[in-house]
N, C-alpha and C positions, 0 to 999 in steps of 0.2 A: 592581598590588596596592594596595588601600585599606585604610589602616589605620582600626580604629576608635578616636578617642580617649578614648571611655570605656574600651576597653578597657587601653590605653597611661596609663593617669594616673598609676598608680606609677613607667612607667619616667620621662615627664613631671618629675615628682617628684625620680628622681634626677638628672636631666639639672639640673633646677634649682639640685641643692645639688654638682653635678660643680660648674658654672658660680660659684659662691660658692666654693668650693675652687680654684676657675682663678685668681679674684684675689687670693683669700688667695695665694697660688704667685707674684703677681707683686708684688706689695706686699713678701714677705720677699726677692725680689731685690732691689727697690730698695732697702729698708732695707738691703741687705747681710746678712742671716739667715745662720746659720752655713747649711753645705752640706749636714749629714746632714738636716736638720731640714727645708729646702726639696724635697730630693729624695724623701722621704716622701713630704710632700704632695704631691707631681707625680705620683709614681707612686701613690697613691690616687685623683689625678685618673682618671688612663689607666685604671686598673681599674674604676671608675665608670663612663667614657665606654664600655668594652669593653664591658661586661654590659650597659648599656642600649642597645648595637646590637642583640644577640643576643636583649634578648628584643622587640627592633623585628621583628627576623626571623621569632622563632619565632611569636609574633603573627601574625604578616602568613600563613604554612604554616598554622597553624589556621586563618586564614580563607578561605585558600584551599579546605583539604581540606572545612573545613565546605561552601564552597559550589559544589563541584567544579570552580573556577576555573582554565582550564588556560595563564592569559594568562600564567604564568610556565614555562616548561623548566624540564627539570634543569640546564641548565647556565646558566639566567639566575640561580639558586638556587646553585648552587656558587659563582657570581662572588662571588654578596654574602654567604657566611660568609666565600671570602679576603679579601672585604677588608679584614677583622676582626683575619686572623690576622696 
């Protein structure tokens, strides 16, 4: 499966500001950041990283179906939404 990166720029995009959120997350450990306040941002990380796999996937199904592409199974396709979950 080949993704197109024009198509992918938004998710791009967020993967870039998960990634600025990953070191905000590791800066407030070392400063010591209180705990409620660290774990937020870590779990906004995870939910950033989540949804930009998902829509790496569904991307990738549209271009498949767009171009009747059969180089993935159903079950090469099931592998990679669990490894999401």
């Amino acid at each position: 499966m080949d993704l197109d990166s024009a198509d992918l720029k938004p998710t791009i995009n967020r993967l870039k500001r998960a990634q600025g959120q990953l070191g905000a997350v590791i800066r407030m450990l070392e400063e010591g950041r209180d705990c409620k306040d660290t774990v937020t941002q870590l779990a906004a990380v995870s939910k950033a990283l989540d949804r930009a796999g998902f829509a790496i996937i569904a991307s990738g199904l549209e271009q498949c179906a767009a171009r009747n592409d059969s180089s993935m199974d159903t079950k090469d396709l099931e592998k990679l939404f669990l490894s999401l979950a």
